[in-house]
C-alpha positions as CSV (number, residue, x, y, z in Angstrom):
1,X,15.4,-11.4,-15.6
2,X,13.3,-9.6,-18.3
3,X,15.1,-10.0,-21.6
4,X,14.9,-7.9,-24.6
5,X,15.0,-10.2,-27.9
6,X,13.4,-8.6,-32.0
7,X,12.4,-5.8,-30.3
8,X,10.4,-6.9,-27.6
9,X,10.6,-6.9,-24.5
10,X,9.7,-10.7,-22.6
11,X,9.1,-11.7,-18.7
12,X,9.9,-14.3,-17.1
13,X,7.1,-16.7,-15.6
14,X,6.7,-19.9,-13.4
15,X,3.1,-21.5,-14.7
16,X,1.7,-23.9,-12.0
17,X,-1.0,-25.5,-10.3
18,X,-1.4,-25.6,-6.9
19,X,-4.5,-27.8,-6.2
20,X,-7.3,-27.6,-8.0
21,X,-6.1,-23.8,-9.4
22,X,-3.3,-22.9,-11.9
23,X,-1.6,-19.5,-12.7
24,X,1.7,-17.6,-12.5
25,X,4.8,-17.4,-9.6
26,X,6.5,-14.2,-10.3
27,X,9.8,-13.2,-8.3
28,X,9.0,-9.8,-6.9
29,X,12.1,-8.1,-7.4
30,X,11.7,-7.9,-11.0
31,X,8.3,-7.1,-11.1
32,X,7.2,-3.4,-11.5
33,X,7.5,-1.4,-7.7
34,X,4.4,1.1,-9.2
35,X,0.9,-0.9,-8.5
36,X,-0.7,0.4,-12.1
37,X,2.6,-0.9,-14.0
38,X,2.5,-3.9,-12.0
39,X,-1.2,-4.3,-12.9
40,X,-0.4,-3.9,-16.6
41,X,2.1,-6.0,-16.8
42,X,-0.6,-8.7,-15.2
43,X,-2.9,-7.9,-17.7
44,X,-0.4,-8.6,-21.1
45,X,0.9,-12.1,-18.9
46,X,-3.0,-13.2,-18.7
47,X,-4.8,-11.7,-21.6
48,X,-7.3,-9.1,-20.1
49,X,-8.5,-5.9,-21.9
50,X,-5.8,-3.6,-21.0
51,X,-8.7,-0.8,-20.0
52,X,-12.6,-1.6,-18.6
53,X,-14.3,-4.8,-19.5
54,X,-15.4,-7.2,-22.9
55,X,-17.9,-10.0,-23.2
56,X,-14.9,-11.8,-24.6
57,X,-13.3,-13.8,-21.7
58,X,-11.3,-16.4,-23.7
59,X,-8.0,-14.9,-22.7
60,X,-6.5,-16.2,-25.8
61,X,-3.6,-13.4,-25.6
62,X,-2.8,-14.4,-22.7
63,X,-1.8,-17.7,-19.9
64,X,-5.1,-17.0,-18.1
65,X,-8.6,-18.8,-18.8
66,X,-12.1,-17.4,-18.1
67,X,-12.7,-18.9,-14.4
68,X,-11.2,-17.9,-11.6
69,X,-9.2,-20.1,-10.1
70,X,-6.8,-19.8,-13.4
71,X,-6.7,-16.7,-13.2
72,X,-4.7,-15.9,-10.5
73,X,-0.8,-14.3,-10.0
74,X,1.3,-15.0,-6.9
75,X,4.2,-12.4,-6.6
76,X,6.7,-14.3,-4.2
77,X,9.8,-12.8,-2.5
78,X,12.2,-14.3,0.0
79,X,12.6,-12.8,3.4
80,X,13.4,-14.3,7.1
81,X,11.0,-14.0,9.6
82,X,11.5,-13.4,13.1
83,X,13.2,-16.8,14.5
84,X,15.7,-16.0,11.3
85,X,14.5,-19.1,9.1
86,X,13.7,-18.6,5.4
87,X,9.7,-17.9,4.9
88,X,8.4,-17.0,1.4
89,X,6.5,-13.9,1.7
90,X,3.4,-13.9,-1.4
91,X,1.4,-11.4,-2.8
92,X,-1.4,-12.8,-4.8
93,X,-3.3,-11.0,-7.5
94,X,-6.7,-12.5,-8.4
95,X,-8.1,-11.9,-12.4
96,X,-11.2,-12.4,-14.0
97,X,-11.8,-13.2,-17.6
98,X,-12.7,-10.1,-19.5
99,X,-11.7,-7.9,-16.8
100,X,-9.0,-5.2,-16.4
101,X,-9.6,-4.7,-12.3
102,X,-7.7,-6.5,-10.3
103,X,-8.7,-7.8,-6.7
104,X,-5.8,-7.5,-4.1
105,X,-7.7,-8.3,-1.0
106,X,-7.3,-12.0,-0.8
107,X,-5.4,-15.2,-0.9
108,X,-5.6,-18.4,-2.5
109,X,-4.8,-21.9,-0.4
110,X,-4.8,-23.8,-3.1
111,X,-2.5,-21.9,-5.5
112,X,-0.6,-21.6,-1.9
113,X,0.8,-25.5,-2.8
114,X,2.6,-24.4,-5.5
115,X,4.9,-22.0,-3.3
116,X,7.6,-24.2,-2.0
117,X,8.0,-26.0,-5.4
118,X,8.7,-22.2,-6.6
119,X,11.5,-21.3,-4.0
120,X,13.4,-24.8,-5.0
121,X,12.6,-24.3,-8.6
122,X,14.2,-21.4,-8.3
123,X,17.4,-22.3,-6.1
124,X,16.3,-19.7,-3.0
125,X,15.6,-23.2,-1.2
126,X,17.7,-26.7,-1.2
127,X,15.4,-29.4,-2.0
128,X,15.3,-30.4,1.6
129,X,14.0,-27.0,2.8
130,X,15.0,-27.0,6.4
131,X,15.7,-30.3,7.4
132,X,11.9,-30.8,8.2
133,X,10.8,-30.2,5.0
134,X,9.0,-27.1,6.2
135,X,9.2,-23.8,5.0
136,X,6.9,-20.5,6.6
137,X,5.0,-18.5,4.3
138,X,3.2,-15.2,4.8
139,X,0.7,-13.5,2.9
140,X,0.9,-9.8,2.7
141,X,-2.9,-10.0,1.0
142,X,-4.7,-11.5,4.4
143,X,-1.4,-11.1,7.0
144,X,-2.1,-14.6,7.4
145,X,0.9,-17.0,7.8
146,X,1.1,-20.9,7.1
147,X,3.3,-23.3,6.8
148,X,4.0,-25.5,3.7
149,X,6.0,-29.4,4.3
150,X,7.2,-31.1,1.7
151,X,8.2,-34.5,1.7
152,X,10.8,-36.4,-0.5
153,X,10.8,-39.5,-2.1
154,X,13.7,-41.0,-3.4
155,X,15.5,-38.3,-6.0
156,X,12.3,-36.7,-6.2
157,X,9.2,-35.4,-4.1
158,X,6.9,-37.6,-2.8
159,X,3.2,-37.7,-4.5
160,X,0.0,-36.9,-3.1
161,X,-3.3,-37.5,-4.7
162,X,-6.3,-35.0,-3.9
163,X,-10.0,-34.6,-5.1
164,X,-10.2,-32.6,-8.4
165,X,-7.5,-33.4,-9.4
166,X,-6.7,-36.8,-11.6
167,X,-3.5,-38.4,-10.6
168,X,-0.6,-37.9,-8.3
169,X,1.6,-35.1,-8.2
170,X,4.2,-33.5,-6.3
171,X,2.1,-33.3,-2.4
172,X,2.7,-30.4,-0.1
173,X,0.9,-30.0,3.4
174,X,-0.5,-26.5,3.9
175,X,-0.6,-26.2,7.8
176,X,-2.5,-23.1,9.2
177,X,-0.9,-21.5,12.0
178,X,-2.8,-21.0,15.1
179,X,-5.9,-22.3,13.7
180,X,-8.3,-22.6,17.3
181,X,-11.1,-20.3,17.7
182,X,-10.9,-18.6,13.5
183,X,-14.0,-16.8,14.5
184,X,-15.1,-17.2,18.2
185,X,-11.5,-17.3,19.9
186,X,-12.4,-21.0,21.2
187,X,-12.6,-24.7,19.6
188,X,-15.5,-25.1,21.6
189,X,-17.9,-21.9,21.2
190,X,-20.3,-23.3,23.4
191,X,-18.3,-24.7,25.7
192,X,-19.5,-28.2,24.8
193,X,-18.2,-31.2,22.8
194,X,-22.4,-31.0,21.5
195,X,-25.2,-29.8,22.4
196,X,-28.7,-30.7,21.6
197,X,-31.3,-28.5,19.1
198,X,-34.4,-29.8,18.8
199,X,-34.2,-33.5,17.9
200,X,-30.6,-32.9,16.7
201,X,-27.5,-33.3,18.5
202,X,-24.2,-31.6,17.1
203,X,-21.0,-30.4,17.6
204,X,-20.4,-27.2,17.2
205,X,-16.1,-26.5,16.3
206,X,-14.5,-23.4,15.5
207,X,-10.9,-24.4,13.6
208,X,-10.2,-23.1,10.9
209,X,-14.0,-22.0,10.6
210,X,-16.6,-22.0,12.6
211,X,-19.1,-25.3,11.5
212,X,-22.3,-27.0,12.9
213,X,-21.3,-30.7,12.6
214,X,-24.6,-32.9,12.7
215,X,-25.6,-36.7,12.0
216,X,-27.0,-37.1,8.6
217,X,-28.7,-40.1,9.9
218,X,-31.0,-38.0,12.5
219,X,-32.4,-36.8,9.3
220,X,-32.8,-39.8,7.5
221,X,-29.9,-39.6,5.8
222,X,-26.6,-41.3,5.1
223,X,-23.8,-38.7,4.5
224,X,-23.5,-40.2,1.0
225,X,-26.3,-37.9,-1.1
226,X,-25.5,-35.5,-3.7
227,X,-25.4,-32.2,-2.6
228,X,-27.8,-31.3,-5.4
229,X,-30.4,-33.7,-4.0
230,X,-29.6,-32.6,-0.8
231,X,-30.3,-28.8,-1.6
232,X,-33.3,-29.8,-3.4
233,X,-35.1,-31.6,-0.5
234,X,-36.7,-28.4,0.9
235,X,-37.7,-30.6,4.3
236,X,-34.1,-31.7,4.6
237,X,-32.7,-28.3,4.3
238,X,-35.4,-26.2,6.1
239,X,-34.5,-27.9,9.2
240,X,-30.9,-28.0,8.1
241,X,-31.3,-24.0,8.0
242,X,-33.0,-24.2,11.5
243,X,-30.3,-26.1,13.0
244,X,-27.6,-23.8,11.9
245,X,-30.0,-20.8,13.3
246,X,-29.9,-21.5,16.7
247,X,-26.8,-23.0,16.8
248,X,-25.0,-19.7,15.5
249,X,-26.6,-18.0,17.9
250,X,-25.8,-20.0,20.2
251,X,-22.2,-19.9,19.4
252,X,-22.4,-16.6,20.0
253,X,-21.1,-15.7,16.4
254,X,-20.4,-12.0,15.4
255,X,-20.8,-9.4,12.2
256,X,-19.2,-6.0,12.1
257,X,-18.4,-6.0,16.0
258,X,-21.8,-7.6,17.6
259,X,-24.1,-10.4,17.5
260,X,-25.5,-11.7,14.3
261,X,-29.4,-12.1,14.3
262,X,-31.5,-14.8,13.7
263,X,-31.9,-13.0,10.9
264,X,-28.7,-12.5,9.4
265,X,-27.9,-16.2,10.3
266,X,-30.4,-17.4,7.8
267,X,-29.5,-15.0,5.2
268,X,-25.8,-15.5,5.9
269,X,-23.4,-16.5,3.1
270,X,-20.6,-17.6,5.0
271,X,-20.7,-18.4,8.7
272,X,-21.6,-21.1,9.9
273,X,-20.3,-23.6,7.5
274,X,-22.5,-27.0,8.1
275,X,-22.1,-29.9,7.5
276,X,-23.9,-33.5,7.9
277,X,-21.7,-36.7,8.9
278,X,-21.5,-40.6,8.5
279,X,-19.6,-43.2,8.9
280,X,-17.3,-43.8,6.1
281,X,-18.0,-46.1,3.2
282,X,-15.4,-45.5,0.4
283,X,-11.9,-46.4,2.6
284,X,-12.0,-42.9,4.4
285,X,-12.8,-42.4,8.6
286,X,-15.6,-40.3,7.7
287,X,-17.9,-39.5,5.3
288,X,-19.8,-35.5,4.7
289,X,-22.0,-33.1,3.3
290,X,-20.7,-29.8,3.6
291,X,-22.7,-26.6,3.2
292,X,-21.5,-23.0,3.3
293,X,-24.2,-22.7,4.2
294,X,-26.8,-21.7,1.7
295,X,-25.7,-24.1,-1.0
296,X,-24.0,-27.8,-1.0
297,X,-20.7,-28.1,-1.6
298,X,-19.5,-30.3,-4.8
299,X,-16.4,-31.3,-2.9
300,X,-14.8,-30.1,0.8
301,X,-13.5,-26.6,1.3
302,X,-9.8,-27.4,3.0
303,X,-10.7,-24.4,5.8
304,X,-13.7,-27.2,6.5
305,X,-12.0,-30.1,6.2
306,X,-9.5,-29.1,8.8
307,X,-12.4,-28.3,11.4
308,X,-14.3,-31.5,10.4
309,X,-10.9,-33.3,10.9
310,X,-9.9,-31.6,14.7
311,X,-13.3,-32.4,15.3
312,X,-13.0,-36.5,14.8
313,X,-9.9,-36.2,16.9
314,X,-11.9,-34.5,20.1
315,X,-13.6,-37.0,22.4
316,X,-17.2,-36.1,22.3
317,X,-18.1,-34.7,19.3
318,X,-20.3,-36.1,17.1
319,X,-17.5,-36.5,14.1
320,X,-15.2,-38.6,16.9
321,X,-18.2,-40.9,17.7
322,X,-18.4,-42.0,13.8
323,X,-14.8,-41.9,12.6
324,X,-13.6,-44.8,12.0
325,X,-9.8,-46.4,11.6
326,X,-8.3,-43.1,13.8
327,X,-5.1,-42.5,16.7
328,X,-5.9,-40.8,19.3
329,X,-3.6,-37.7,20.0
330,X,-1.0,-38.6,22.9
331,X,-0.4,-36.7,26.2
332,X,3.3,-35.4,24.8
333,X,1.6,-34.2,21.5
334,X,1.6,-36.1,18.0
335,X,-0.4,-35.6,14.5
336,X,-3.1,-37.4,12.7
337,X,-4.1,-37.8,9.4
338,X,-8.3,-37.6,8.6
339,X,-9.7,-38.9,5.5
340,X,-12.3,-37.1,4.8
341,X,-15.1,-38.7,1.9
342,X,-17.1,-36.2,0.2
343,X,-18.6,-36.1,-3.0
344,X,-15.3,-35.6,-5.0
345,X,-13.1,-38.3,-3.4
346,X,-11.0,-38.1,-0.1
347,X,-9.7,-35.2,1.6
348,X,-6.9,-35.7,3.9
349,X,-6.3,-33.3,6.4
350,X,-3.6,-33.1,8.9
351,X,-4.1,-32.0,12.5
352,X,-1.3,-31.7,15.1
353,X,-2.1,-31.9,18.9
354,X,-2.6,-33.4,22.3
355,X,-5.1,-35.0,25.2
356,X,-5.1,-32.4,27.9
357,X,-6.6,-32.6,31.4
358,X,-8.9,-30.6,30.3
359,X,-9.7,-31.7,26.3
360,X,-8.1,-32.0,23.1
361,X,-5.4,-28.9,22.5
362,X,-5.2,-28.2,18.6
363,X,-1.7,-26.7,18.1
364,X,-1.9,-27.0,13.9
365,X,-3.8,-28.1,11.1
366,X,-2.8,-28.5,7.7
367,X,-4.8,-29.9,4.3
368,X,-2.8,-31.9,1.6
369,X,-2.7,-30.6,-1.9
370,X,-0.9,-31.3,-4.9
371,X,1.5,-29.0,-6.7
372,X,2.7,-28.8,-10.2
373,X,5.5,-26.6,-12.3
374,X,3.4,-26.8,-15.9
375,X,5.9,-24.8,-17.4
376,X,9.0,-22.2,-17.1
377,X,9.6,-19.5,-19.6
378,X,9.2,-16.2,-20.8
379,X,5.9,-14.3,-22.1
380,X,6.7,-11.2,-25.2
381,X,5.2,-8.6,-23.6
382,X,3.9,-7.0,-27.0
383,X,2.1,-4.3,-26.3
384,X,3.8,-2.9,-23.3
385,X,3.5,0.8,-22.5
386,X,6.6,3.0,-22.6
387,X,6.7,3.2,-18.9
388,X,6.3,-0.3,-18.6
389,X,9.0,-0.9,-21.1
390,X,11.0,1.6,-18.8
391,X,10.3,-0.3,-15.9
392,X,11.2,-4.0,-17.7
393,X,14.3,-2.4,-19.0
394,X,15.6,-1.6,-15.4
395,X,14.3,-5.2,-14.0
396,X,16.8,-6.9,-16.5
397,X,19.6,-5.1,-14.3
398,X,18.8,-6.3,-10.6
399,X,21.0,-9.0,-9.3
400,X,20.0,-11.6,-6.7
């Protein structure tokens, strides 16, 4: 609870990371109920100007610093969802250096890590979450709902090392729930396992995120390049940009209701992601390039790396013909993990499923991040408003 110590008023905070981002786990109930006290308290917590914008994005007043993924504020509550089973329910704010406006419109996977470490942290949760290790968690930003498993080791949590990251830390799988057709309502937006462009054969996948998988060898290259160098070879990446052309149109994807253009697929910052593939060289199943599309990637977006990883596991695909070292997914259902090499280090990504009669049925997919508590205590509030002293003063008095 806020306490009130030489005058001041201080909040309590949870600083983490959650993969390759850091920031603050607030409970809910005692933050501010009135959005612009809420937002102010955000702004004393992280060190923004309190009104407009400065050149100054140091955040030395506050637990923030400059880039954005550490600046970002999870508000987490616990609730039951509708099978009755605990599910953390998380409102993330997301801050930028020098900035008073907040963005509320989105969520943040990585910071998503840290969740289930909060909830035991904090007693809401046994250590053992539900037996499974699983716990649900819903985001009110996106409505989107995943599911984090944690796994123990011993008298503690079992470790998990991930690109970005140096070392081993307390591992969590982030599973995305119903994950199959993100954009085009099918894994398969063509209706094939690949199809041929040109002199290029690739799989075209929609989990997680639609992606144009290709062989980096049918352009002379290995999977292994920089992405700068890639990005920088304008033959390589003019036909690159083709490829993804008529393959977007082909998968028939959408923008505000109807058909993207030819067009708008070139120009397109988003969809399709692309990526080239190789075998794998560095003690992964696969090795990639991944580009989003109009730049190359330094490491592997997770929403990618679970396609690219249902895609190794689906006879037929271009990924599944050069993975290396992998299960294949049983009749009765099972789960494998893919280790993806990219230009940061390995990926793994999780995916849950089973051989059908008629393909490969992706039930979940899931990317492995790290999770850290850095450290719990309480920030002076200093320069709090009256109101917002008002509304601290009334938080100290709510009971769990």
């Amino acid at each position: 609870m806020p306490r009130y110590i030489n005058g001041t008023w201080e909040f309590p905070v949870l600083h983490v990371r959650g993969g390759t981002s850091t920031g603050l786990i607030i409970w809910d109930r005692i933050a501010p109920k009135a959005l612009e006290l809420r937002e102010e308290l955000l702004r004393h917590l992280m060190g923004l100007p309190l009104q407009g914008a400065t050149s100054d994005t140091k955040q030395i007043t506050g637990l923030g610093r400059g880039p954005a993924t550490s600046n970002k504020v999870f508000f987490a509550a616990m609730a039951m969802n509708d099978r009755g089973e605990p599910r953390i329910v998380s409102t993330l704010a997301q801050l930028a250096g020098g900035k008073s406006q907040i963005d509320w419109s989105v969520n943040c996977g990585n910071m998503s890590a840290a969740l289930p470490y909060w909830a035991i942290d904090q007693h809401f949760l046994p250590r053992e979450l539900d037996g499974k290790g699983e716990v649900e968690i819903f985001n009110t930003n996106t409505k989107a709902i995943m599911t984090g498993r944690v796994a123990l080791d011993g008298d503690g949590f079992a470790f998990a090392q991930i690109p970005g990251v140096d070392g081993e830390f307390p591992g969590v799988d982030l599973f995305m729930a119903n994950p199959v057709g993100a954009k085009t309502g099918k894994a398969l937006p063509t209706g094939n396992t690949s199809d041929r462009f040109g002199d290029y054969t690739v799989s075209c996948v929609d989990v997680a995120v639609p992606m144009v998988i290709a062989r980096a060898s049918e352009f002379g290259k290995t999977g292994t390049e920089s992405p700068k160098d890639l990005r920088n070879d304008e033959v390589f990446f003019s036909a690159l940009k083709k490829l993804w052309i008529e393959a977007g149109l082909k998968m028939g994807l959408t923008t505000k209701g109807r058909p993207m253009t030819a067009d708008e697929l070139a120009n397109s910052e988003t969809i399709p992601k692309v990526c080239i593939v190789g075998p794998p060289v560095n003690g992964g199943n696969i090795s990639t390039r991944y580009f989003t599309p109009q730049t190359g990637h330094d490491t592997m977006a997770v929403t990618g790396g679970c396609c690219l990883a249902a895609a190794c596991l689906m006879p037929g695909t271009v990924a599944y013909e050069l993975a290396q070292g992998l299960p294949a997914l049983s009749a009765s259902g099972s789960e494998a993990q893919v280790d993806i090499e990219n230009p940061a280090g390995i990926l793994s990504a999780t995916i849950e499923g089973r051989q059908t009669n008629t393909g490969t049925l992706i039930t979940r997919a899931a990317y492995k991040r790290s999770a850290q508590i850095l450290l719990r205590g309480y920030v002076p509030v200093y320069r709090a408003s009256a109101a917002l002293k008002e509304a601290l003063s009334e938080a100290a008095n709510v009971t769990a």
